[in-house]
C-alpha positions as CSV (number, residue, x, y, z in Angstrom):
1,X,-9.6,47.7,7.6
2,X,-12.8,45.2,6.2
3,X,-13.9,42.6,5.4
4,X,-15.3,41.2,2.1
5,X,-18.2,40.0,1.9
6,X,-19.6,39.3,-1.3
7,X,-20.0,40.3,-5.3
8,X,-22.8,40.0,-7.8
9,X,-22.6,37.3,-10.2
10,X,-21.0,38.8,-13.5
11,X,-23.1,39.3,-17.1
12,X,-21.2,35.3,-17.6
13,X,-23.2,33.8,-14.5
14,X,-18.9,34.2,-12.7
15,X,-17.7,35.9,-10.1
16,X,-14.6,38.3,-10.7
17,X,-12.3,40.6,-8.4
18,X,-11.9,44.2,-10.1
19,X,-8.5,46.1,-9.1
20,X,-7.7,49.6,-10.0
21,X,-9.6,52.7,-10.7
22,X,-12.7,50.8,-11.8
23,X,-12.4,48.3,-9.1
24,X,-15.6,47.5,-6.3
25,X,-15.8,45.6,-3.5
26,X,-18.8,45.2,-0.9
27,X,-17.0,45.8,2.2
28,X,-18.3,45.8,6.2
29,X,-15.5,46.8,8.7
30,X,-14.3,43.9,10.8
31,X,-16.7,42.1,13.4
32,X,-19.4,44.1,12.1
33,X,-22.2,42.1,10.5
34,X,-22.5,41.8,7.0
35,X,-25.8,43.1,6.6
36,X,-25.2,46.6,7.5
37,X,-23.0,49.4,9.4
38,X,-24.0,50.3,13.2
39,X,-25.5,52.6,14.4
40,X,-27.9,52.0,11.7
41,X,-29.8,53.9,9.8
42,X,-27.0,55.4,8.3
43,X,-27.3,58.7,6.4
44,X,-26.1,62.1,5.2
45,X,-27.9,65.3,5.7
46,X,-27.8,68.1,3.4
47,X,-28.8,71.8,4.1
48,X,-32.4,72.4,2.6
49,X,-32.1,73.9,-0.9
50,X,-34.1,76.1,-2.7
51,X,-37.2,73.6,-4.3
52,X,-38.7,76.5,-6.8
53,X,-35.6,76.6,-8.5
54,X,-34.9,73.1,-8.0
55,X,-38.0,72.2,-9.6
56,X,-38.0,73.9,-12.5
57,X,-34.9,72.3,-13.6
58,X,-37.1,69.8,-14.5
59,X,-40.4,71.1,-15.3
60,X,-38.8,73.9,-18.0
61,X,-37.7,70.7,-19.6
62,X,-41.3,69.2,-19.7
63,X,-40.2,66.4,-16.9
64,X,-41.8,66.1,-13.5
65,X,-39.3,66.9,-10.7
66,X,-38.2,64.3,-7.9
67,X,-39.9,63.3,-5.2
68,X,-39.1,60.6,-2.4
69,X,-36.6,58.0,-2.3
70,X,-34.4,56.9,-5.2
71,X,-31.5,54.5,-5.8
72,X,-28.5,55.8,-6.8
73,X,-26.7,54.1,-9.7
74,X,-24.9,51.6,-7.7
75,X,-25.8,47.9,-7.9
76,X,-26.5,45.7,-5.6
77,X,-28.6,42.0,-6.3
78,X,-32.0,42.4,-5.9
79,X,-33.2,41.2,-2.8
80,X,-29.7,41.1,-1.1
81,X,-29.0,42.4,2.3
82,X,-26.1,44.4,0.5
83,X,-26.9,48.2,1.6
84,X,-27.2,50.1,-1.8
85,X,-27.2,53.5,-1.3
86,X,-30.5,55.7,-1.8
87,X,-31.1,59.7,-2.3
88,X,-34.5,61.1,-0.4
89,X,-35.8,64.0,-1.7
90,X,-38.9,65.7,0.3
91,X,-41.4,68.6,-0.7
92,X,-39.8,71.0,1.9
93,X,-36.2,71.1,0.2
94,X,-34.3,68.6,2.4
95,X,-32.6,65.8,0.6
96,X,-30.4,63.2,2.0
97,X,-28.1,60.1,1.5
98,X,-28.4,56.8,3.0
99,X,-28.3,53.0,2.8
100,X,-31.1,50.6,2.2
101,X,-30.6,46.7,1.7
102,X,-32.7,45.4,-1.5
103,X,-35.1,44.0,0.7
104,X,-36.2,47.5,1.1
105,X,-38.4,49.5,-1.7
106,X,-37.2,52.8,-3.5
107,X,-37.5,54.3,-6.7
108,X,-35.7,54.1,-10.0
109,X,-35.0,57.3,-11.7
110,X,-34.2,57.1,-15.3
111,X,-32.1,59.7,-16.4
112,X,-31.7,61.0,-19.9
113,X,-27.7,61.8,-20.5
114,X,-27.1,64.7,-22.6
C-alpha cells in the first residue's frame, strides 16, 4: 500500500515505531517520491461558510479571528520535505485543506483549550 519513509527524532534524540491507536507513520504510496503525492498541490475544498458568524466566534471572546494559512497540529521536523498538513482561511468564507513541506511558511495558531 506505502512506503515508509521516515520519523522525527523522539524527545530521547531515538527513533521509535508506534503501533495501535496512537500509532504514526509518514507514508508515500509506492514509486511515488518521498517528498510529496502527485498531482500536487494537494487539497480539500470546503463550501464557503458564513464569515460574520464565523468571526464573531472569536471576536465575542475578545480574540482576533483567523485569517490565511495555518498548520494544523501535526508535526513534521522543521525544514523537512515531509508534507504537514495546513488549513487556509480567506476573507470571502472559503477555507481549505492541504499539504505544505516545512520548507514552506504558514502560521501557527495557538489555541486556548477550554
Amino acid at each position: 500500500m506505502g512506503v515508509k519513509v521516515g520519523k522525527m527524532l523522539e524527545s530521547d534524540g531515538s527513533f521509535k515505531k508506534y503501533w495501535g491507536p496512537q500509532s504514526f507513520s509518514y507514508l508515500t504510496p509506492s514509486g511515488a517520491a518521498a517528498t510529496g503525492f502527485t498531482p500536487a498541490p494537494s487539497t480539500i475544498n470546503f463550501p464557503a461558510m458564513d464569515m460574520t458568524r464565523f468571526n464573531q466566534a472569536f471576536t465575542k471572546v475578545g480574540g482576533t479571528p483567523p485569517s490565511g494559512t495555518y498548520w494544523t497540529s501535526t508535526e513534521c521536523k522543521d525544514g523537512s520535505e515531509y508534507k504537514q498538513v495546513t488549513i487556509t482561511i480567506s476573507s470571502d468564507g472559503k477555507f481549505h485543506l492541504g499539504l505544505k513541506s516545512k520548507t514552506e511558511t504558514a502560521k501557527v495558531r495557538p489555541m486556548k483549550l477550554y
